[in-house]
N, C-alpha and C positions, 0 to 999 in steps of 0.2 A: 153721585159718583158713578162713573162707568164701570159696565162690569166685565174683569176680564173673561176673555175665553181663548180656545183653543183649538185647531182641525189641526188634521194630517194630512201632508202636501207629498203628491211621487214629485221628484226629480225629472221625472223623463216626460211626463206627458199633463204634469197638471192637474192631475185629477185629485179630488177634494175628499175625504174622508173624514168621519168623528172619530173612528178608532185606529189605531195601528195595527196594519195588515203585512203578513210579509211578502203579500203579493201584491201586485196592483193588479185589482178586474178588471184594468181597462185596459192597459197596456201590456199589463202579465211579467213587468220589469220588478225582481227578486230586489228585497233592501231597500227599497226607492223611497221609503217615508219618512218623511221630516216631520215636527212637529212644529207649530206656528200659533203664536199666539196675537190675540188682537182686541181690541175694546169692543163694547157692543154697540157704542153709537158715533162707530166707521173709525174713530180715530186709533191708527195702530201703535202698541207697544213702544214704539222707539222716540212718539214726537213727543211725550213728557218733558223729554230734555232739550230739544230745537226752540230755540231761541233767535230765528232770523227775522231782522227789521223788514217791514212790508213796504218798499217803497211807492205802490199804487200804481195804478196806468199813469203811461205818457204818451201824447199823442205821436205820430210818426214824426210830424215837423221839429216838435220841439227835442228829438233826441238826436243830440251832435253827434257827428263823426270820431270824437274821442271815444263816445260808448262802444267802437266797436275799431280797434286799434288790434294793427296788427303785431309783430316781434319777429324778425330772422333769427333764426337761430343759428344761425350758420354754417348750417351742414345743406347745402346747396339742394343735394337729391330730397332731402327730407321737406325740407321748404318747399318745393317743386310738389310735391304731394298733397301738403294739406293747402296748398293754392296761394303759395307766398307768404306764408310763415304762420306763426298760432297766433289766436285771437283770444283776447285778452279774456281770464274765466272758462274757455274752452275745456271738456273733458275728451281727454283721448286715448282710444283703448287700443292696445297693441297687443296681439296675441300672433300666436308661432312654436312653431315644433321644438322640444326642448332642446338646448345647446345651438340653435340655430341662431342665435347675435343677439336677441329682444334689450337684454339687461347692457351688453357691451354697444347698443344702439344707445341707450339714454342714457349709459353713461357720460356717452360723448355730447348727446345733444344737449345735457344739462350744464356740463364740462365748460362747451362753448356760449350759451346763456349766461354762466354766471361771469365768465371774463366779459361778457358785450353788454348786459346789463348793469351789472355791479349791485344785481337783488340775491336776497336771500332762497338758498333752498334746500329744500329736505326730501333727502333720499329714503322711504318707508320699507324696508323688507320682510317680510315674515317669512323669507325661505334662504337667507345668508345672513350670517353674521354679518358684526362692524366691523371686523379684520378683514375677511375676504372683502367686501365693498370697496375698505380704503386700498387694499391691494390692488383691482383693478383699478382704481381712481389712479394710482401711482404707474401703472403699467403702461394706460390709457395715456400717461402723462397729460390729464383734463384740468382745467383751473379746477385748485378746491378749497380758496380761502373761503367762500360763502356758500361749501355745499357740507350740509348738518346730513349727517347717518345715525339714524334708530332702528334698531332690530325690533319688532313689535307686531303684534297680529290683532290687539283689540281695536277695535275701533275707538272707543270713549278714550283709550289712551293715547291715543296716535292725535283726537281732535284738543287734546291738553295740548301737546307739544305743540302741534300748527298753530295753538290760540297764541302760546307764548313765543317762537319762533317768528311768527310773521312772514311765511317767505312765498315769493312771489309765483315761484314754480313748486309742484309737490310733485313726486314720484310716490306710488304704491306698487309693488312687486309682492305679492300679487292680489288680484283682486279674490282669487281662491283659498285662500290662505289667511283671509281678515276675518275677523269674527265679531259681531256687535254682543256685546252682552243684555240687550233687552229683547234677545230671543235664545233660548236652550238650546237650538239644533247645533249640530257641529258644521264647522266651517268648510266651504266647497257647498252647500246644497241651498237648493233654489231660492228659499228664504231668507237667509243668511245675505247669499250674492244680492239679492232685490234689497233688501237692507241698508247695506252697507251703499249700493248704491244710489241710493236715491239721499242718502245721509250724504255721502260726497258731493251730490250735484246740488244739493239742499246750498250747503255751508261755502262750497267753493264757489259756485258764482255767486251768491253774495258777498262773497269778500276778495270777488276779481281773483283768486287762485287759478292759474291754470295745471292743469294735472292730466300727468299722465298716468293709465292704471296698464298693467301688464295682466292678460288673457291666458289662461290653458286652454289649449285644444284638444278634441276629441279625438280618435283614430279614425274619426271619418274629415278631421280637416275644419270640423268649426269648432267657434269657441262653446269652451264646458260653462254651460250654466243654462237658465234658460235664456229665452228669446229679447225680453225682455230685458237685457242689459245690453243690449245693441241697440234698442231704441231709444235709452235711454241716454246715452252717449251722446258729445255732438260729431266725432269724427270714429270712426273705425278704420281699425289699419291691420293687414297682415303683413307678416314679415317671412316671407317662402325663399325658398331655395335647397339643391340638394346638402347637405351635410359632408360631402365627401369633393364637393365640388368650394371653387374660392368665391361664387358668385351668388349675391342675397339680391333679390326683387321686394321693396316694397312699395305695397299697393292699398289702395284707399278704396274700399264697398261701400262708403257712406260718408259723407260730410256735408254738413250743412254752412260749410262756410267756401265750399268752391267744387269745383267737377271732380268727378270719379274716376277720370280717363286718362288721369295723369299716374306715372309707373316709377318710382325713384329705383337706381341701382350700383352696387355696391362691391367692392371686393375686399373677403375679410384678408389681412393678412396677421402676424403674429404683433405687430403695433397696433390692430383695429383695424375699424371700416373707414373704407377711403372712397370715398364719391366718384362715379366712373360716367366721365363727361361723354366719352366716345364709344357706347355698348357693340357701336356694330361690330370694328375688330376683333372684339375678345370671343366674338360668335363662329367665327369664320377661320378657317387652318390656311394657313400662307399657302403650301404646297399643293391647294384644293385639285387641280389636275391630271397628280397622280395616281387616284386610285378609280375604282367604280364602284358604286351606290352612293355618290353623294352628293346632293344638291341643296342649292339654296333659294330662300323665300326671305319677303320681306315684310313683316307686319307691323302694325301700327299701336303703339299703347299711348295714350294718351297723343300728345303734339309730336312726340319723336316717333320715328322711323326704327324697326330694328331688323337688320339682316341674320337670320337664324338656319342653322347648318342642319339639314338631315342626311343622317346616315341608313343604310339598309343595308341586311344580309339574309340573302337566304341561301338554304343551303337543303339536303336533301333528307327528310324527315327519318326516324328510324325507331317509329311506334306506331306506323301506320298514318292516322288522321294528320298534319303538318299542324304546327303550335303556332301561336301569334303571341308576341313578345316585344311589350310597348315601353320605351320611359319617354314621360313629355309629352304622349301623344295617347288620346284617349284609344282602350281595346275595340270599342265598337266599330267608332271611326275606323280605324285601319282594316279591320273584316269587313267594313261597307267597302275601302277602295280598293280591296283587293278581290272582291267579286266585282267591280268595276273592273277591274285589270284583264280577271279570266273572263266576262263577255264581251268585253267590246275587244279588247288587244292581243286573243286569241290563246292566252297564257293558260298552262295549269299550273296551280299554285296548292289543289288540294292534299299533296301527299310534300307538301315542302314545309319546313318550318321558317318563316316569317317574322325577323328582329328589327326593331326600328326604334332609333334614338335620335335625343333631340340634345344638339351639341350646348353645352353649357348648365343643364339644370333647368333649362326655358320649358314650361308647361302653353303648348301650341293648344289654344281653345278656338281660333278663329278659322273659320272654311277656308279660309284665304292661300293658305295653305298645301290643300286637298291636289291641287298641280302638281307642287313641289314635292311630294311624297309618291306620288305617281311615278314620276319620273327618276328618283330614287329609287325605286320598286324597279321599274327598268332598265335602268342603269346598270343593277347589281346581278338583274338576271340575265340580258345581254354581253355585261362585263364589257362595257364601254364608262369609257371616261367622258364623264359631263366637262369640256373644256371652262379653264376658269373666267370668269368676266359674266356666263350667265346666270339669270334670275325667272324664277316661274312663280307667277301670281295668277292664282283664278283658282273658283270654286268648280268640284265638278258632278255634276248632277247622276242622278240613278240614271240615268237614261244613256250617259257620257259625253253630256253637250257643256263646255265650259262657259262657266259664267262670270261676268265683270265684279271687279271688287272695290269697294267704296274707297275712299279717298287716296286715290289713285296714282294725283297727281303729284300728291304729298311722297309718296313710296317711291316716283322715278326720279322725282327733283333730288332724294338722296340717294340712288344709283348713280347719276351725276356726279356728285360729290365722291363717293366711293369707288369712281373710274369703272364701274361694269360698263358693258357697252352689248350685251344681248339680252334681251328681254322678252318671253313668251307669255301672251297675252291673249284676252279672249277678243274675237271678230269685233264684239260690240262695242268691247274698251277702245283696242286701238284706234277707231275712227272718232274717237274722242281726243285723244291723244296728239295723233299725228302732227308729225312737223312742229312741238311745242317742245320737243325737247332734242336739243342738236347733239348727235352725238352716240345715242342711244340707239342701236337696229330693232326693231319690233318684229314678232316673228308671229302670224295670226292662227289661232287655234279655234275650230266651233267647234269639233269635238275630239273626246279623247284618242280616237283611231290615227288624227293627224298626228298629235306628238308619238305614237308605236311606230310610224312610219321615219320617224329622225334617231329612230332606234334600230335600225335594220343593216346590211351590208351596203345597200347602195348608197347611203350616206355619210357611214363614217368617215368617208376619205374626206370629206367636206366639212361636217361638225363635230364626229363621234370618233376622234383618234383610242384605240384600239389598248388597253392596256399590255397586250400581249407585245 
């Protein structure tokens, strides 16, 4: 018979202990020790009880296209992500900042599964009651003849009901909050989470379950647990957006069943999330014209096209050194283009304070960008109105030489469609471009001293009408 034993695991970094420490020496992370227990000849604690059939290899030829069957779920944006709907057995992890939709997301996606399917499913919680659930269910107004609600956080009792249930979808809320009983630690720590999920991916693709588990995150934006429950997963999904704002982004860092490049988006309203077929306008202010510091950019998330609004203000500092003050746009970045601005465009900017926001909630990580915020930056300091219809795409270098940006063509074919008709681009783009797109004015830029110069008095009578 194997003999049991036991180490001490930190949470934070992994590191292995026989005793319990309330330090970790490696990491120096206070609390961090769980305890873990395991057999001596490798088999752990929890497979006692696993009882899953070994179906054996099969070669590539002989496994049909039924083994690997897709389902719409019919939330449009959602599908669009994990690459045209879930795959049968799939485990997918949904993590997001509290109160930010995660739970009001599967509601509806399970909602609309079970009216299109007509399978069983079970909604798992260990963080709401069965009141509050069917309350949302009812609010949601979601089919819920065939969706079963359990309040529960064991694991061995949650895999009772699934035995006896049968149902084709399963929800877990959350995976921080389950607890397997063939380890002691308390639930949330690294053992626990490794447990429980490797117990889910054990039982549910064997028995074609697909599930979704819901993620906590950390204050730095990943999900809490270790590393390994992302690997373990077939899909990973965040679910971002401001809280104060109506607009959720979900985005996919990992799937093994389609691209990563695809971006689903959403607006909550008080009935739920409603699928947003046309992101560009919600980005963009009708009256764009009006004011000065604000231009726009077009970037690319997966196959769509998105037009995203920067504002800028500065204004005159009054603690000496001038502050830099980002939402949506990373701090570094913008102290890289704003010592671009003061060497090449002649500007002081060091005793000014420096705000810049990214309209909608949109978190701008692409260079693509780097134009459009420039010009923003100028906009606000000159107090010239960017007239409406333009677009500025290009990266721009330490040096302040702008550079072309990758799928190009894709970004003007939907300025077309969106009726813009100026577009400031780099040298090297536009003689790619040229004469493919009717309609559109191209305005050539190789470095950033040419765009200062459409920023000046001799031009506004021309492009830069004058807010004054």
């Amino acid at each position: 018979m194997a003999k049991l034993l036991s180490h001490y695991l930190c949470s934070e970094c992994h590191y292995q202990a026989t005793q319990w420490s309330g330090q970790c020496p490696d990491c120096g992370e206070w609390n961090s020790f769980s305890k873990e227990q395991f057999y001596k000849d490798g088999a752990k604690s929890g497979e006692a009880g696993r009882s899953v059939e070994d179906v054996g290899p099969k070669k590539s030829n002989e496994i049909s296209s039924s083994d690997y069957q897709r389902t719409l779920t019919g939330i449009s944006e959602f599908d669009r992500v994990v690459g045209g709907g879930l795959v049968e057995g799939s485990l997918v992890l949904i993590g997001g900042e509290p109160g930010i939709g995660k739970s009001t997301l599967l509601t509806e996606i399970v909602g609309s599964l079970g009216e299109k399917t007509e399978e069983n499913i079970l909604y798992i919680s260990g963080e709401e009651s069965q009141s509050q659930i069917a309350s949302r269910v009812k609010r949601l107004k979601a089919f819920d003849q065939r969706l079963y609600i359990y309040n529960q956080t064991n694991w061995q009792k949650m895999l009772t009901q699934i035995n006896r249930i049968k149902p084709k979808f399963l929800v877990v809320d959350s995976i921080q909050t389950t607890q397997s009983s063939n380890l002691d630690s308390a639930p949330g720590t690294s053992s626990q989470i490794r447990e429980v999920t490797y117990e889910l991916m054990t039982h549910m693709k064997a028995q074609k379950i697909t599930t979704f588990v819901i993620g906590h995150i950390t204050k730095e934006g990943a999900i809490a647990g270790p590393k390994i429950l992302e690997h373990m997963v077939d899909t990973v999904i965040y679910f971002e957006g401001d809280q104060k704002n109506d607009y959720r982004l979900l985005r996919a860092i990992k799937n093994r069943f389609g691209n990563t490049n695809e971006v689903g988006l959403f607006e909550m309203k008080e009935e739920g999330l409603f699928s947003v077929s046309n992101p560009s306008k919600l980005f963009t202010a009708n009256s764009f014209g009006k004011w000065s510091g604000r231009s726009l950019t077009c970037i690319t998330e997966g196959s769509r096209s998105l037009f995203v609004e920067i504002q800028s203000l500065i204004t005159d500092g009054k603690y000496g050194v001038g502050k830099r003050t980002t939402q949506g746009l990373d701090s570094n970045r913008l102290s890289l283009l704003v010592a671009i601005c003061e060497k090449h465009c002649l500007v002081s900017l060091g005793l000014s304070d420096v705000f810049i926001n990214i309209v909608g909630g949109i978190k701008l990580d692409s260079r693509e960008s780097d134009l459009a915020v420039i010009a923003s930056l100028l906009s606000s300091l000159r107090k010239f109105c960017i007239p409406p219809g333009t677009i500025f795409i290009g990266e721009v270098g330490l040096t302040g030489e702008i550079r072309a940006s990758n799928r190009l063509e894709c970004r003007l074919k939907e300025c077309q469609l969106m009726g813009y008709n100026l577009v400031f681009l780099s040298e090297h783009a536009i003689k790619e471009v040229q004469g493919k797109f009717p309609g559109l004015t191209f305005i050539s830029l190789k470095h950033i001293t040419e765009l200062n110069n459409y920023f000046t008095k001799e031009t506004v009578s021309e492009l830069w009408p004058s807010t004054e």
